[in-house]
Every structure is written in C-alpha cells, then in structure tokens.
DRENVEX-92544 format. One record per atom (N, C-alpha, C): x, y, z. Coordinates in steps of 0.2 Angstrom, whole numbers, padded with zeros to 4 digits, always signed. Layout:
XYZ/...
***
This chain:
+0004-0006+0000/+0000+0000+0000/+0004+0006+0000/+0010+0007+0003/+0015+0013+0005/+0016+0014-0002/+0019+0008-0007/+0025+0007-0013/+0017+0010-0017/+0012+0009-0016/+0008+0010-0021/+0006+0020-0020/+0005+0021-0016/+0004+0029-0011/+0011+0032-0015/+0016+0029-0014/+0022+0033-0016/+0021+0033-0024/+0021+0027-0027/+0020+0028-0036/+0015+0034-0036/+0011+0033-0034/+0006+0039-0036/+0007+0045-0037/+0013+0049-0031/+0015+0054-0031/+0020+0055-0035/+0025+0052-0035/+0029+0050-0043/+0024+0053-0048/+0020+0050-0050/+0016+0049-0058/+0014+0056-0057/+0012+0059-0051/+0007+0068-0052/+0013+0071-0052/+0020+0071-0050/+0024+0074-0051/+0027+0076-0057/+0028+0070-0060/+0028+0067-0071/+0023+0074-0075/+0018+0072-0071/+0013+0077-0074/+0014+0083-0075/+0014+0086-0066/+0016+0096-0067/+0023+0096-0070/+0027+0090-0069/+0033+0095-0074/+0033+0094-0081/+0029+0091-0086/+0025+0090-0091/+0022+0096-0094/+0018+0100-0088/+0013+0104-0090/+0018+0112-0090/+0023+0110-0085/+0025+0118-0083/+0032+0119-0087/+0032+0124-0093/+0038+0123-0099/+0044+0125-0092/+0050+0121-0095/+0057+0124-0091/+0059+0131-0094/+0063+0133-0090/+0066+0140-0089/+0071+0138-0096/+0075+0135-0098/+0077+0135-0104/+0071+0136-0111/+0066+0133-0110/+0062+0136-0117/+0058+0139-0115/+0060+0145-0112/+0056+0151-0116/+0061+0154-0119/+0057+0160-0123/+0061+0163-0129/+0063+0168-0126/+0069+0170-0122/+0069+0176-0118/+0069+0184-0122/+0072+0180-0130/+0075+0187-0134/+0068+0189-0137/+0063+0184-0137/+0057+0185-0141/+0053+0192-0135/+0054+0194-0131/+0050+0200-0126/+0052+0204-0129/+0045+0209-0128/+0044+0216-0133/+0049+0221-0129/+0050+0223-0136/+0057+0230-0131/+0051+0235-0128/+0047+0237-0129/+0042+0243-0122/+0045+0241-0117/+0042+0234-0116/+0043+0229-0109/+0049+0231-0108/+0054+0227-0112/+0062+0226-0109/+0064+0233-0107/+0062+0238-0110/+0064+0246-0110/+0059+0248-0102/+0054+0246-0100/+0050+0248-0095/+0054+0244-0089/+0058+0239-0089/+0060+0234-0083/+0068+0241-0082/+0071+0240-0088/+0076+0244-0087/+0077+0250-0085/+0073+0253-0085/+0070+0260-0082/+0070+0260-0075/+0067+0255-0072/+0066+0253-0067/+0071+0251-0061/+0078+0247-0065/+0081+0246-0061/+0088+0251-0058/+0087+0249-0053/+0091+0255-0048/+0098+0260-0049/+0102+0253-0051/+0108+0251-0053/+0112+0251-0058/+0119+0251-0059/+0122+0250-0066/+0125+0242-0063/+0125+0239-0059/+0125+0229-0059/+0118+0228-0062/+0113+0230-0058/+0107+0226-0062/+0107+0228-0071/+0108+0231-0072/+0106+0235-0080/+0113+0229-0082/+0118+0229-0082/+0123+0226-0083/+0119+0216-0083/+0119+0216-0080/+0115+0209-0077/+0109+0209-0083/+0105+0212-0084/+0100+0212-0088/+0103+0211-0096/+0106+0215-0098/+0111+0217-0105/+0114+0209-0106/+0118+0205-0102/+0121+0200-0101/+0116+0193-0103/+0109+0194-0104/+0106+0190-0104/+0106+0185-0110/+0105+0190-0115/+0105+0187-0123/+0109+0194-0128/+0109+0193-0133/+0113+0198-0138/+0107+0203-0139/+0101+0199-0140/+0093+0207-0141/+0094+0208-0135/+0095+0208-0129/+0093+0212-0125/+0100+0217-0123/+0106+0214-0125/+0112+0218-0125/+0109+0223-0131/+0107+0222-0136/+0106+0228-0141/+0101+0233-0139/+0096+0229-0137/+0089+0235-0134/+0093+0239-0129/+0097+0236-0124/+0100+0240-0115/+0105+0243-0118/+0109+0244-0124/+0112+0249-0123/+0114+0255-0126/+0107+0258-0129/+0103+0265-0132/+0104+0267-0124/+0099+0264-0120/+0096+0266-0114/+0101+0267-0108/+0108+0264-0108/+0113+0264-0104/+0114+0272-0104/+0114+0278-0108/+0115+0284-0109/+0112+0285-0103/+0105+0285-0100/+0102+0287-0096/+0105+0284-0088/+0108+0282-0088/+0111+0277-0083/+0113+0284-0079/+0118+0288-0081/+0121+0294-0079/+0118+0299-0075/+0118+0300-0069/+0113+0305-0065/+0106+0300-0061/+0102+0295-0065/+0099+0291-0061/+0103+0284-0059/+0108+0283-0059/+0111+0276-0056/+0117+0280-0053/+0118+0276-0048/+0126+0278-0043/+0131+0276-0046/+0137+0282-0046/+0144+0280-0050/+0146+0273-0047/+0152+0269-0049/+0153+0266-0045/+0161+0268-0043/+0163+0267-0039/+0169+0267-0034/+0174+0264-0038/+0180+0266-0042/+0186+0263-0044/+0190+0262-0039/+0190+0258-0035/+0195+0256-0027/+0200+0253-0030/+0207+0256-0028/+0215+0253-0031/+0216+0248-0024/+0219+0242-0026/+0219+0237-0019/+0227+0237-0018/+0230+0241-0013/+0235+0239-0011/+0236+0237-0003/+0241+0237-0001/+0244+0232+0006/+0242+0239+0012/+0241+0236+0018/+0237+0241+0023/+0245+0248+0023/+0241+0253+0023/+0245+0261+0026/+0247+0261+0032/+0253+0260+0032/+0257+0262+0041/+0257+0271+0041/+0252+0272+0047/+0251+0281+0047/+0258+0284+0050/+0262+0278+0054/+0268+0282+0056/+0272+0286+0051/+0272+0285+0047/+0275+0285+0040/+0273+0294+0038/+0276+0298+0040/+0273+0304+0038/+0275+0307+0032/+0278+0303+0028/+0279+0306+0021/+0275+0304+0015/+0272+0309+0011/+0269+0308+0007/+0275+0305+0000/+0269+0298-0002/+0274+0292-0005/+0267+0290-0011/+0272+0288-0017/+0266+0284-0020/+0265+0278-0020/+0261+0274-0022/+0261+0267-0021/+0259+0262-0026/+0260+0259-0026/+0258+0254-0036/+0253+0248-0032/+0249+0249-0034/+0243+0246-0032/+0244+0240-0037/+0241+0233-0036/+0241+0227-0041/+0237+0226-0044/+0230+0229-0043/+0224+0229-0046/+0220+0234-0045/+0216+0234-0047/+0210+0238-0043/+0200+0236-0045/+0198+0236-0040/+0192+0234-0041/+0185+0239-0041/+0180+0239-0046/+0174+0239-0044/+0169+0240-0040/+0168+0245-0038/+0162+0245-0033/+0158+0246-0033/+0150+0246-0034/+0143+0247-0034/+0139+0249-0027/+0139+0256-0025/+0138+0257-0018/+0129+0254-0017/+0127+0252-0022/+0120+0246-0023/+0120+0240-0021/+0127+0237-0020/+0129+0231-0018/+0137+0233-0018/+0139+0233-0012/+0145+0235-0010/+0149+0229-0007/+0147+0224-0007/+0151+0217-0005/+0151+0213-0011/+0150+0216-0019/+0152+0211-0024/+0155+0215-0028/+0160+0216-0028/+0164+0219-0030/+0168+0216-0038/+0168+0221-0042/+0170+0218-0050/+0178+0219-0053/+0182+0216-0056/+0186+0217-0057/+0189+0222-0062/+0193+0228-0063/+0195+0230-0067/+0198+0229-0072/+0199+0231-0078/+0203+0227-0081/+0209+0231-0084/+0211+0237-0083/+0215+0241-0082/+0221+0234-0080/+0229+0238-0083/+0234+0233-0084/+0241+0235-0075/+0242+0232-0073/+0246+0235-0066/+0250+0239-0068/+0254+0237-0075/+0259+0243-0076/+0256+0249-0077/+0251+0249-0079/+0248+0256-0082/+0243+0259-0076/+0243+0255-0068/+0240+0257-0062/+0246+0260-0059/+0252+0260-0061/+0257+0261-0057/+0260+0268-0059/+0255+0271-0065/+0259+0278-0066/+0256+0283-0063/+0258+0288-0064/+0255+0296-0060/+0247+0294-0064/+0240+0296-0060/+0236+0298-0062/+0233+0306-0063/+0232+0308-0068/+0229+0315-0068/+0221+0315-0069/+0219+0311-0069/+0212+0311-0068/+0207+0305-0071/+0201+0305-0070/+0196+0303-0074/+0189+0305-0078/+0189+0304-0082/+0184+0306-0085/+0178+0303-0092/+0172+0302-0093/+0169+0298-0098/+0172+0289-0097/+0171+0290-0091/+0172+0282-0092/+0180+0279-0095/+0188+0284-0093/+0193+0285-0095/+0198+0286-0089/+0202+0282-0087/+0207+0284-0084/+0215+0289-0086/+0215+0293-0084/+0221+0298-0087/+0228+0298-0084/+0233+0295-0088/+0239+0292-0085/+0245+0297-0088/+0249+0298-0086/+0256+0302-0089/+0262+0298-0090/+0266+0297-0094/+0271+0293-0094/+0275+0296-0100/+0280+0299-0096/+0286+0303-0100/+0283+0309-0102/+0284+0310-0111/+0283+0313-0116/+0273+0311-0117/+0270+0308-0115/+0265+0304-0119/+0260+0305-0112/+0253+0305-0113/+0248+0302-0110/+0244+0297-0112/+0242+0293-0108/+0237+0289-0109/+0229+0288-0105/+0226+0284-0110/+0220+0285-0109/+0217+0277-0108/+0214+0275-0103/+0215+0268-0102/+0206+0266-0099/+0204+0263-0104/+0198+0263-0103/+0196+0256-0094/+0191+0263-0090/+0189+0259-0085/+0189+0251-0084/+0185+0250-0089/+0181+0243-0089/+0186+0239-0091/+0185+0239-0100/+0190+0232-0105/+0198+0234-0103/+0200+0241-0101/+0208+0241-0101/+0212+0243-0108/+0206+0246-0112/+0208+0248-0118/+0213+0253-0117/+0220+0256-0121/+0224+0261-0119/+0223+0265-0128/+0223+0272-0126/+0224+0275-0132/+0229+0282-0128/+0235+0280-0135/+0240+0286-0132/+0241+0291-0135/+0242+0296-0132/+0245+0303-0137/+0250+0304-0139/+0249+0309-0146/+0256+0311-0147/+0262+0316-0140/+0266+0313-0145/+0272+0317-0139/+0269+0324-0137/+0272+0325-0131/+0269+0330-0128/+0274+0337-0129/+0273+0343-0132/+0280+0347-0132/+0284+0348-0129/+0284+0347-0123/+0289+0345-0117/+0292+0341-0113/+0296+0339-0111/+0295+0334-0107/+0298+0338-0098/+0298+0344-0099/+0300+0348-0093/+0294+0350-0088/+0290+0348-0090/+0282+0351-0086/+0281+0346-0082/+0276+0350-0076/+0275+0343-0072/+0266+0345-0072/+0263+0339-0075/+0258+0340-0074/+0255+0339-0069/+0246+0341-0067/+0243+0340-0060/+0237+0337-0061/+0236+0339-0067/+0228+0336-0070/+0223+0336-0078/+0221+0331-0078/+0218+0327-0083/+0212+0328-0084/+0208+0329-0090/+0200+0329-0092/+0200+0330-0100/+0194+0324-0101/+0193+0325-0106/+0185+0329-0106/+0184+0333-0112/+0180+0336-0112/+0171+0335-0118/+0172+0328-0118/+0167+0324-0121/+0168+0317-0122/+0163+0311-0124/+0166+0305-0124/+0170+0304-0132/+0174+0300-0132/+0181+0299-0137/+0177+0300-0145/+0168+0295-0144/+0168+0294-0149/+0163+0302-0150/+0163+0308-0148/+0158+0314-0148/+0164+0316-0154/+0160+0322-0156/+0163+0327-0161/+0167+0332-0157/+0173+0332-0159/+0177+0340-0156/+0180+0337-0149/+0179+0331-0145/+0182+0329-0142/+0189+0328-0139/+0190+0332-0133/+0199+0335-0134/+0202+0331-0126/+0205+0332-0124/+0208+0329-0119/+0215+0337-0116/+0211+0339-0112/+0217+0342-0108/+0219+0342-0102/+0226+0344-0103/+0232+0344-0099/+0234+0349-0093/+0235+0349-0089/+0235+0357-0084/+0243+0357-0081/+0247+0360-0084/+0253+0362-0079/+0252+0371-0077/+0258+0371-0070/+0257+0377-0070/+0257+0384-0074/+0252+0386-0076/+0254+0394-0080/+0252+0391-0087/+0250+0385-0087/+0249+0380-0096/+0242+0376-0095/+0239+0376-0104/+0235+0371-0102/+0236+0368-0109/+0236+0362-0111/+0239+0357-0115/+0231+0355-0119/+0229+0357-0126/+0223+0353-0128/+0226+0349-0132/+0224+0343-0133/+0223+0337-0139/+0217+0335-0141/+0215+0337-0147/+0208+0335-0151/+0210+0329-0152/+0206+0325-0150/+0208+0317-0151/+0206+0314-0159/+0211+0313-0161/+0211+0310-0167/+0219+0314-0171/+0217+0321-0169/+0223+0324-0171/+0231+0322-0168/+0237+0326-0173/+0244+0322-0173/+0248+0326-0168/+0245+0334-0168/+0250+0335-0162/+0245+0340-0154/+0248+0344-0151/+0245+0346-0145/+0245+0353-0147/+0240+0357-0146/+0240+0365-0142/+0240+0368-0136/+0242+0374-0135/+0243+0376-0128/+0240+0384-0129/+0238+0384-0120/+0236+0391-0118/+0241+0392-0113/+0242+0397-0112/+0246+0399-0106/+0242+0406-0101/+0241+0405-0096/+0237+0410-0092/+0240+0412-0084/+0239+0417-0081/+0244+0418-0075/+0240+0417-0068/+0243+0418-0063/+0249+0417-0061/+0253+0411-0063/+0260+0410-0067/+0262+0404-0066/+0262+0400-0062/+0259+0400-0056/+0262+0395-0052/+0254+0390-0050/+0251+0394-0052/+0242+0391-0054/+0239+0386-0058/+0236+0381-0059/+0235+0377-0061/+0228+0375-0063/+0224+0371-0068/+0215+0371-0067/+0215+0363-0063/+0212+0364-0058/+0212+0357-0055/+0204+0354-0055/+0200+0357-0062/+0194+0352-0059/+0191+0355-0069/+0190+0352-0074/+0186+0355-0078/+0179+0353-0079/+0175+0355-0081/+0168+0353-0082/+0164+0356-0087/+0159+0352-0092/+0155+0352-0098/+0150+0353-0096/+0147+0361-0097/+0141+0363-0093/+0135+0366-0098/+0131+0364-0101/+0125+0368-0107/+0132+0373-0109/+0134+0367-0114/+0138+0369-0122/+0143+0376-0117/+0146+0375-0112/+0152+0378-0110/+0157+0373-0108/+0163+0376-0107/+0167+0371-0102/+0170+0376-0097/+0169+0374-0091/+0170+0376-0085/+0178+0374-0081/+0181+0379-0078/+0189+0375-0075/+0189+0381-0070/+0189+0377-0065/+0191+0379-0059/+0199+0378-0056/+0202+0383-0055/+0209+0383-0055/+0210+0383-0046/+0219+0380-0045/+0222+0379-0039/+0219+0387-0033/+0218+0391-0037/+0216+0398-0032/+0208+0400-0032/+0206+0394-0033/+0199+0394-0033/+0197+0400-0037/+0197+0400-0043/+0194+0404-0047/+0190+0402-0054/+0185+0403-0055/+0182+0401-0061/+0185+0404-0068/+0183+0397-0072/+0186+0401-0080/+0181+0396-0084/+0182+0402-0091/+0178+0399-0097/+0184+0396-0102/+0183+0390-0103/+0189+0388-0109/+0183+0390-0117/+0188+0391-0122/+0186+0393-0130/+0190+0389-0132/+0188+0385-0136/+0192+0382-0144/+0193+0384-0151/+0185+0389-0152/+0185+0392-0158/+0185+0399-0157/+0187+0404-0160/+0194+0402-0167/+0198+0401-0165/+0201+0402-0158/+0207+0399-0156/+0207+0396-0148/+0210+0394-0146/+0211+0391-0139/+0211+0396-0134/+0206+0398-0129/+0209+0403-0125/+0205+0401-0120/+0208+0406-0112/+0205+0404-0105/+0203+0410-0105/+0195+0411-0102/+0194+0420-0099/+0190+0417-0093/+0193+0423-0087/+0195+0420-0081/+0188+0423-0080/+0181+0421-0075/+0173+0421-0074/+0174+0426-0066/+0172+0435-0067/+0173+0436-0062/+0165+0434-0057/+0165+0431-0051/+0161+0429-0049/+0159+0431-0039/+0155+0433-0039/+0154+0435-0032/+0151+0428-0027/+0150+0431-0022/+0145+0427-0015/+0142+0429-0014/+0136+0424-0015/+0129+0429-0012/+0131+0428-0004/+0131+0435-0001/+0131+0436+0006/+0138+0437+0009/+0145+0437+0005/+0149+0441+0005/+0154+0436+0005/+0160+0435+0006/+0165+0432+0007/+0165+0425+0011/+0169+0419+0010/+0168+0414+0012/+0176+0410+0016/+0175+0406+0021/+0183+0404+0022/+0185+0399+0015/+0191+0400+0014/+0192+0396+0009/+0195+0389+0011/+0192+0382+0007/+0194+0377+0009/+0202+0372+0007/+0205+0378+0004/+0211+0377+0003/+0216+0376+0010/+0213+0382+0015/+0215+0381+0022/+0215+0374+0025/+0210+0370+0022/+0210+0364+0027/+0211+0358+0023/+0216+0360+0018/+0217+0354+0014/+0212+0349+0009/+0208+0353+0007/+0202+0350+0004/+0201+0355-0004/+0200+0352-0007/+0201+0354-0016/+0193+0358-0014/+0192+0363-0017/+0186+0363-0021/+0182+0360-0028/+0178+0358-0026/+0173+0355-0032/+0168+0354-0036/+0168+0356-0043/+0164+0357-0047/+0160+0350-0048/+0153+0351-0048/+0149+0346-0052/+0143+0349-0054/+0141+0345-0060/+0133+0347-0062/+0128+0341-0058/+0123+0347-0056/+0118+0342-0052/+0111+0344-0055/+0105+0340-0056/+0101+0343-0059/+0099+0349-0062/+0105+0351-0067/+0104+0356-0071/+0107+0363-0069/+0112+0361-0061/+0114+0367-0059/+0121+0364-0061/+0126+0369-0060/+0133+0368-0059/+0136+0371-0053/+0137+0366-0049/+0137+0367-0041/+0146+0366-0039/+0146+0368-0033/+0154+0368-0030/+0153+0368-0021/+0156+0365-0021/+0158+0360-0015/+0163+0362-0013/+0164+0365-0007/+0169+0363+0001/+0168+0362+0006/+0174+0364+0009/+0172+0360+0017/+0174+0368+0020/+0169+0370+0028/+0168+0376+0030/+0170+0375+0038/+0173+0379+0041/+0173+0378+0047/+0165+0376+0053/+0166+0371+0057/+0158+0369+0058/+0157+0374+0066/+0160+0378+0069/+0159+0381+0075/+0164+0378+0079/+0167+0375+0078/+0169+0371+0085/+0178+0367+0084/+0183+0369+0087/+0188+0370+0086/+0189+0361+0082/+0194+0361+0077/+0194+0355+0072/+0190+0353+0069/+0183+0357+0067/+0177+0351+0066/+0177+0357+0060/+0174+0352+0054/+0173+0356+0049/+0165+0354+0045/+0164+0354+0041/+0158+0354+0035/+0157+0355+0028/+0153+0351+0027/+0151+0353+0018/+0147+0357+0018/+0149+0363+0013/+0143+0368+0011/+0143+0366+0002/+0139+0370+0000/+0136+0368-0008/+0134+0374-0010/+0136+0376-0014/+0135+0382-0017/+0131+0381-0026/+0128+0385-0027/+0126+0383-0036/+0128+0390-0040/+0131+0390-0045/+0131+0398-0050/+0125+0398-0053/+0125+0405-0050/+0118+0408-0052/+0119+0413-0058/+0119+0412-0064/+0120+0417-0071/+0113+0420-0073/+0109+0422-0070/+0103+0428-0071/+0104+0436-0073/+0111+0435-0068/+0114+0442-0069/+0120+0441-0068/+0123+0446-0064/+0133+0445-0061/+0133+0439-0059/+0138+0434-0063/+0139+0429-0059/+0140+0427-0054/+0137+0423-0049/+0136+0423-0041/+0135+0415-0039/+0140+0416-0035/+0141+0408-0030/+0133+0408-0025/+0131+0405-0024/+0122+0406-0021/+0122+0398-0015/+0122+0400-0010/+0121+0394-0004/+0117+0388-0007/+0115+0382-0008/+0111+0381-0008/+0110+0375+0002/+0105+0376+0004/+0102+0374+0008/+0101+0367+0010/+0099+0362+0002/+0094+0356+0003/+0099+0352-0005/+0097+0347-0007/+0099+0345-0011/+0092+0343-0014/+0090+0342-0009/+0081+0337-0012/+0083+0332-0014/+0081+0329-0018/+0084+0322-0021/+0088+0318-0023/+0093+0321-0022/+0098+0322-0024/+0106+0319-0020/+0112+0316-0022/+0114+0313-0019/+0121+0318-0024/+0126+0319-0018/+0133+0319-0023/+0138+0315-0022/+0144+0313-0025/+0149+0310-0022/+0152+0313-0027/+0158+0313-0022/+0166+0317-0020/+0170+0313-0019/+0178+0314-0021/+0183+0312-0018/+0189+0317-0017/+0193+0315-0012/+0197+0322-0007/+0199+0326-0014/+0203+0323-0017/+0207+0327-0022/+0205+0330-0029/+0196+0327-0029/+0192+0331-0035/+0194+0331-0041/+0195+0325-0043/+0195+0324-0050/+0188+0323-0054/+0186+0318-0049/+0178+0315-0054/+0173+0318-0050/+0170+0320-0047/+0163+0323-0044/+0156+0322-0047/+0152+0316-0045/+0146+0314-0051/+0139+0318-0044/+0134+0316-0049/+0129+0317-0043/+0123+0310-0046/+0118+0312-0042/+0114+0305-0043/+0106+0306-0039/+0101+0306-0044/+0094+0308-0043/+0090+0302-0039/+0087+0302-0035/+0083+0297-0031/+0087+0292-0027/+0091+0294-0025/+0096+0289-0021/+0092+0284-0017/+0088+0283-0016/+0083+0280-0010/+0080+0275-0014/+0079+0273-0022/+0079+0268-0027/+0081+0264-0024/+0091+0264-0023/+0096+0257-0021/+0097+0258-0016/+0092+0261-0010/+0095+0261-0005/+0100+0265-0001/+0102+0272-0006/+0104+0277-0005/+0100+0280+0000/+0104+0289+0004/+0101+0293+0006/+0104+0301+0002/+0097+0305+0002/+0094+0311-0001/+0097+0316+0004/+0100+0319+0000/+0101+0327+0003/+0110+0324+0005/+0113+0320+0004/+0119+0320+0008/+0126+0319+0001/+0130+0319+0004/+0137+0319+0001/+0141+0313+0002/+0141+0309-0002/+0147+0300-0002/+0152+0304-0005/+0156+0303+0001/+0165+0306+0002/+0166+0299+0002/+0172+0300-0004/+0181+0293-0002/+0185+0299-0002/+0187+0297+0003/+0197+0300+0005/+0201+0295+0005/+0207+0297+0003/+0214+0296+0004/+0214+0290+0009/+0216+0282+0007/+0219+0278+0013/+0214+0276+0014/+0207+0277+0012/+0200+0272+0014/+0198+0268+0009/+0195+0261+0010/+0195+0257+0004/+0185+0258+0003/+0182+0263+0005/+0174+0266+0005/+0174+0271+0005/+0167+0273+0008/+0164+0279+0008/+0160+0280+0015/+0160+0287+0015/+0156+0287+0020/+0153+0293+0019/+0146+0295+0023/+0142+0298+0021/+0140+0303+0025/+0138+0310+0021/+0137+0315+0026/+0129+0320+0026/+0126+0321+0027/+0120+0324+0027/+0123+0333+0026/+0119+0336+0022/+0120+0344+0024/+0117+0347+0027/+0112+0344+0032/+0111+0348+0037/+0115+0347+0043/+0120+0351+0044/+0125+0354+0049/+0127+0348+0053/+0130+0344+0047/+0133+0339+0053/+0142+0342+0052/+0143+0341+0059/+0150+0341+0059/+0154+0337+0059/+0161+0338+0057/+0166+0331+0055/+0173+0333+0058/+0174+0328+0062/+0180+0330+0069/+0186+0326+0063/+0189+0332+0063/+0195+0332+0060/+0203+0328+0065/+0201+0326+0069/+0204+0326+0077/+0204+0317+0074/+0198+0313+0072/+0195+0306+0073/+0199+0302+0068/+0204+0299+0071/+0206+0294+0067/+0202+0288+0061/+0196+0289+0063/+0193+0285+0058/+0186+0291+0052/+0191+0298+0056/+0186+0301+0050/+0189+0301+0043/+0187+0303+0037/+0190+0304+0032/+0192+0309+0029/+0191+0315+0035/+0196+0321+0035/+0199+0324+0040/+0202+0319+0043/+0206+0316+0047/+0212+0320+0044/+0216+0325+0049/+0222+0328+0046/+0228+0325+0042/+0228+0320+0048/+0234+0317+0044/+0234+0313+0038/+0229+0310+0035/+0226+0310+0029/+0230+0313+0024/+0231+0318+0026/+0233+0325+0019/+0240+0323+0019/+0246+0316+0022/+0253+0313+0020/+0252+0309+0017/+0246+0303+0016/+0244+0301+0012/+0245+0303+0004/+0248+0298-0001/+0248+0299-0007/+0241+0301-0010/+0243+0307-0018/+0237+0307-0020/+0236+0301-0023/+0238+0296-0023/+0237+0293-0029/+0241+0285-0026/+0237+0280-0026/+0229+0277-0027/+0225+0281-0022/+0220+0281-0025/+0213+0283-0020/+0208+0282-0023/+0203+0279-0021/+0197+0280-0022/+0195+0283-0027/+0191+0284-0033/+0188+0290-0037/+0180+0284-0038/+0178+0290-0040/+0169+0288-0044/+0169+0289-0049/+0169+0286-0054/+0168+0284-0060/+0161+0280-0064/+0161+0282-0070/+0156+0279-0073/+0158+0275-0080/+0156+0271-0081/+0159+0265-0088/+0159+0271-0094/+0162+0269-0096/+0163+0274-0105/+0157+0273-0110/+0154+0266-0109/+0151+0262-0111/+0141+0268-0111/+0141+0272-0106/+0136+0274-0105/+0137+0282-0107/+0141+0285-0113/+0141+0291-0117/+0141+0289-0121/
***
C-alpha cells in the first residue's frame, strides 16, 4: 500500500513537470522592447542594468541605447585601487603601485568587480578621470586607459617633457565630435583634439596656478583653478582661458584650501554646483557647504540649503565629482554627500544639514593626517565609457 501511495506521487509529479515549460524554453530574446525598455528604467543600478544586458545579444542591443540614461539616475561606481594596509607612522607623502583595482557598486558594496585596467599602467601618475577613462602620464605621452576592457589609447608626444603635470580631463566622450583631452601644468593648459597628430597650448597667470577640476556645462566648459577661481575655456577660433569674475551671495567665504580640501565642481540637476568644506563652530570640526552659480545676472556663487533628491559623491582630491537623482531607489540617502578620502578602501556619508566632521577622529575621512597620504591610489567615482 505505502510502494503504491508513493508511485502515485511520482506519476502527479511526471505530470506538473509536463505541463510547466522549463526556464530554458522560453524565448527570452522574443520579449517586446516597451517591456524590456520599462524593466530597465526601473532598475536602480548599473549591476542590475549590466545583469539584464548579459542575458541574450537582443537584449544587449535593446539596454544599450538606454545605458546613456544610466548617468545621474544610477550611482557611480567606486574605482578602489587594492594595495597592502597604510602604516600612518609614515609621515611622508609616497606613491604606491597598487596590483589591481576593483569595482564597486555602492548598490551592492560586497560584490565587487574586477578592473581590467593593466598593473603597469595602475602604477603611473594619475591626472584624472573622465567619460568612463582613466588619465595616466608617462614621459613625453599620456594615456587613456579605458575603466572597464583596459583599452589604452596614447597621445602624441607632448611638447615637453620639462612640465609637471597635475591634472587630466577630457572634455566629451572619445567617440563625440570635437572631443579633446586636456592637460594642466602650471601657467599652461595642454589641448589634444583626439584623433589629431600634435598638441596646443594656452598659457594664463599666475604661473604657479593650475586648473584642478574642468567641467561640460549647457555647451560651455568650465575650470576651476588651484586659487579657486572660475574660468571659461574657447576652442574656436582659437584656444583661450577667460577668467569668470564671480561674487557670493552674502559676502566672502573661508576658503577650503585652508584645510586641505580641493574645491569641487559638479553638475547636479541642471545646476553647476561647487563643493567645500567650511569651518563647523567648534575647534577641528569642519563641514560641507554647496554652493550653485547663479547666471541671471553678475555671476554669483548662491548657498544652496537642501539638495532634495539628490545625492553627490566626492573624492578628497576632485578629479571626478558625479551626482545621482533618487538615491533611495538602491538604497541610498537624499540630501547628503558620499566622500572617499585618501587611505579608505569606502565611503562614508554625510548629510548637509550641519553635521559636523571632527578632523581630530582617526577614523574620519578628513582626518588631518590623511593629507601625507599619497594622492594617488585613492578612491575616485567613476562611470563605464560604455554609458556616453
């Protein structure tokens, strides 16, 4: 009776698996793109998006029109360089040749991706990142070393080889029109229109000044230099810097140069905002303030207050500055600032309503002694090439 009670079940088992198709036959690539275009809209991240794209070749073709959108609604991910633990006794600022460096998704921050970038080319000076591009200097030459595959594309020889560069940007993706890639030494600024044989230059004062952050704002480009001053870059008719005389709303501000903190250009829903860090009342303790330019009339630096929905992320030395809409999608929070510094293999997060940040804290991330720390590996935020 038992042997006959068990065949039964068997036999109704034969049955539903009979009736219910497996996961291998269905047609996945057969799904309408509305649909497939309506799931990826949806999803929070650039792993999930990524994850979806990897399914079939249609749906790699349909997700990656839409990957353009990824920018502002998904969170950079974290380019983390992996080297051996920092002795802080060490008070000399040193570089370091990292082995690898991995991926991060602050969406899923415990499954980390691997870079494909090559160790020798992790080992050079970096000058920045940009469109999904690593910015490296070697000799006479730069290179440009794509985040994800590790693609490298090199320039021609540079006019000199007696300049010390400090920083890198390109100012569209490789494959845009008019696409140039420049160079910042002191008193010089280095253009290369990518595709072209040799380099141009600008030269602007004081020599000993430098653009340490440049940005593509509604068909301008913006550069904000080592003495905290605004400028307009031109390329047509010819190459030139015109320096933006710009006020404060409400008068003067302490400058964040004082406490070893770069000032930072980003665009954040449709403003071009700047970021530093301001004395918080209370001896060692400092803060984020956010400022937007206000072009209505006199140029003007203007508080903002709130970020709304808004998320930005920052790293100490201000190469890459992204921002990010709905952070509360993956899991994020609204109105605050995801800082990487110098010597952390993360992030940590700061609200701008008046939290204070003790410079004093060993485990804060603008922790003084932090500034003997190498500029270079650190942390940056970046976004795949693959999404411009």
């Amino acid at each position: 009776m038992r042997d006959r009670s068990r065949g039964d079940r068997n036999k109704r088992r034969c049955r539903r698996r009979r009736r219910s198709p497996s996961a291998s036959a269905v047609k996945w690539a057969d799904l309408l793109e509305p649909l497939l275009l309506s799931v990826l809209d949806r999803l929070p991240s650039l792993r999930d998006r990524f994850a979806v794209a990897s399914v079939c070749r249609t749906w790699r073709a349909v997700s990656r029109p839409s990957l353009s959108s990824a920018t502002g609604s998904c969170p950079p991910l974290l380019f983390r360089p992996f080297v051996g633990p920092f002795h802080r006794r060490s008070r000399r600022c040193h570089q370091i040749s990292p082995r690898r460096c991995d991926l991060v998704c602050p969406a899923a921050p415990f499954a980390p991706s691997r870079s494909m970038v090559s160790s020798g080319t992790l080992n050079l000076f970096l000058l920045g990142s940009s469109y999904g591009h690593l910015i490296f200097c070697e000799h006479r030459r730069a290179i440009l070393a794509d985040i994800f595959t590790g693609d490298e594309l090199r320039t021609p020889d540079l006019p000199s080889d007696g300049w010390r560069f400090h920083y890198g940007a390109l100012t569209g993706s490789l494959s845009s029109p008019g696409s140039s890639l420049l160079l910042s030494a002191n008193g010089n600024l280095l253009r290369w229109r990518i595709g072209d044989s040799k380099w141009e230059g600008c030269s602007f004062t004081p020599l000993d000044v430098h653009m340490e952050r440049v940005v593509a704002f509604k068909d301008h480009i913006f550069a904000l230099d080592s003495a905290e001053r605004l400028h307009v870059l031109q390329f047509s008719p010819y190459f030139s810097i015109k320096q933006m005389a710009v006020q404060w709303a409400g008068g003067s501000i302490s400058s964040a140069m004082n406490f070893g903190f770069t000032q930072q250009l980003v665009e954040c829903g449709g403003e071009l905002m700047l970021v530093q860090v301001v004395p918080a009342g209370q001896i060692m303790h400092l803060k984020f303030e956010v400022y937007r330019l206000d072009l209505s009339g006199q140029p003007t630096w203007v508080k903002v207050e709130s970020l709304g929905d808004w998320a930005l992320f920052i790293e100490e030395s201000g190469r890459c500055p992204a921002s990010c809409v709905s952070p509360g999608r993956w899991g994020g929070r609204s109105n605050c600032i995801y800082y990487s510094g110098h010597g952390r293999g993360g992030w940590h997060v700061f609200s701008l309503d008046n939290t204070a940040i003790d410079t004093t804290d060993p485990e804060s991330p603008l922790y003084f002694e932090n500034q003997c720390i190498s500029m270079w590996p650190s942390p940056i935020w970046v976004y795949p090439s693959m999404l411009y």
